[in-house]
C-alpha positions in Angstrom: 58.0 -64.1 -41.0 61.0 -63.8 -39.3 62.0 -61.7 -36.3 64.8 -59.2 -36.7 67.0 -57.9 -34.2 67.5 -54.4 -33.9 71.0 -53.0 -32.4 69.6 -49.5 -32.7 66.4 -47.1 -32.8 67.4 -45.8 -36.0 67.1 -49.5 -37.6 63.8 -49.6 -35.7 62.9 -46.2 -36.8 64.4 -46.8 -40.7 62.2 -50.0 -41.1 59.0 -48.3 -39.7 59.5 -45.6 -42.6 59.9 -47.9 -45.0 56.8 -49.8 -44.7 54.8 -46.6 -44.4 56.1 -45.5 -47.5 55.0 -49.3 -48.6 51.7 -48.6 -47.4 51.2 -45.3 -49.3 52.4 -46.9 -51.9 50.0 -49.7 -51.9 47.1 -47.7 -50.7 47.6 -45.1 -54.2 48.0 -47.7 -56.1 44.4 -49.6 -55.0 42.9 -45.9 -55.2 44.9 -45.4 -58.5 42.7 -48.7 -60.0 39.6 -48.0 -58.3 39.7 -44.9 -60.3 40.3 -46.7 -63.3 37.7 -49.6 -62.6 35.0 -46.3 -62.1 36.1 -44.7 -65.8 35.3 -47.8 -67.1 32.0 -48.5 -66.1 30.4 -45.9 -67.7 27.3 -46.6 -69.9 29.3 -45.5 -73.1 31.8 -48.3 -72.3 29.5 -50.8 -71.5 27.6 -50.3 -74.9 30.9 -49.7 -76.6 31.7 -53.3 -75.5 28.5 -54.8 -76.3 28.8 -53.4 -79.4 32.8 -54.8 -80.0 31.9 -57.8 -79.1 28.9 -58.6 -81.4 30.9 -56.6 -84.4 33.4 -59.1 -83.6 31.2 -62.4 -83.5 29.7 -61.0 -87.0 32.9 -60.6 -88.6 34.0 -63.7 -87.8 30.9 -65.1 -88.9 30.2 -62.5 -92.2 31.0 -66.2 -95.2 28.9 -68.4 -93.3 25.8 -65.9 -92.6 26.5 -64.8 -96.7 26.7 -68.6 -97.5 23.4 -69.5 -95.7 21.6 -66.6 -97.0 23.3 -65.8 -101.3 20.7 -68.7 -102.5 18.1 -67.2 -101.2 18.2 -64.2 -102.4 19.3 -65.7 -105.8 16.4 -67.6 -106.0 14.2 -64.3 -105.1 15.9 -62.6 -107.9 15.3 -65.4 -110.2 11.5 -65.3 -109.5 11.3 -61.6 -109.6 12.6 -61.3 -113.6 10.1 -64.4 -114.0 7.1 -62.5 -112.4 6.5 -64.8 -110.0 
């Protein structure tokens, strides 16, 4: 960083009020998402996401798991009508 030359107070005075504004600024915004980082951590969240995610993976999945499984169950109906 480079040193800057003041010619009066008030510079002096002007900078040091903007950089505590800068650091009320910064400081509200880390409380402002530590806030946000507590909401969502929350049991109801964490089981929501759970519960996205595998919806997710299964929906993507849905024709293959049907694939693997429609002869199957064919086949059981199949044997059923035959009394078997």
């Amino acid at each position: 960083m480079e040193n800057k030359k003041y010619s009066s107070y008030a510079e002096i005075e002007r900078d040091l009020e903007i950089l505590k504004l800068e650091k009320e600024i910064n400081y509200q915004k880390l409380v402002l998402s530590f806030q946000r980082t507590k909401e969502s951590i929350t049991p109801q969240s964490i089981v929501g996401g759970v519960f996205s995610s595998y919806k997710e993976y299964f929906t993507r999945s849905y024709p293959q798991i049907l694939q693997s499984i429609l002869p199957y169950i064919i086949n059981w109906f199949i044997n059923k009508k035959r009394g078997n």
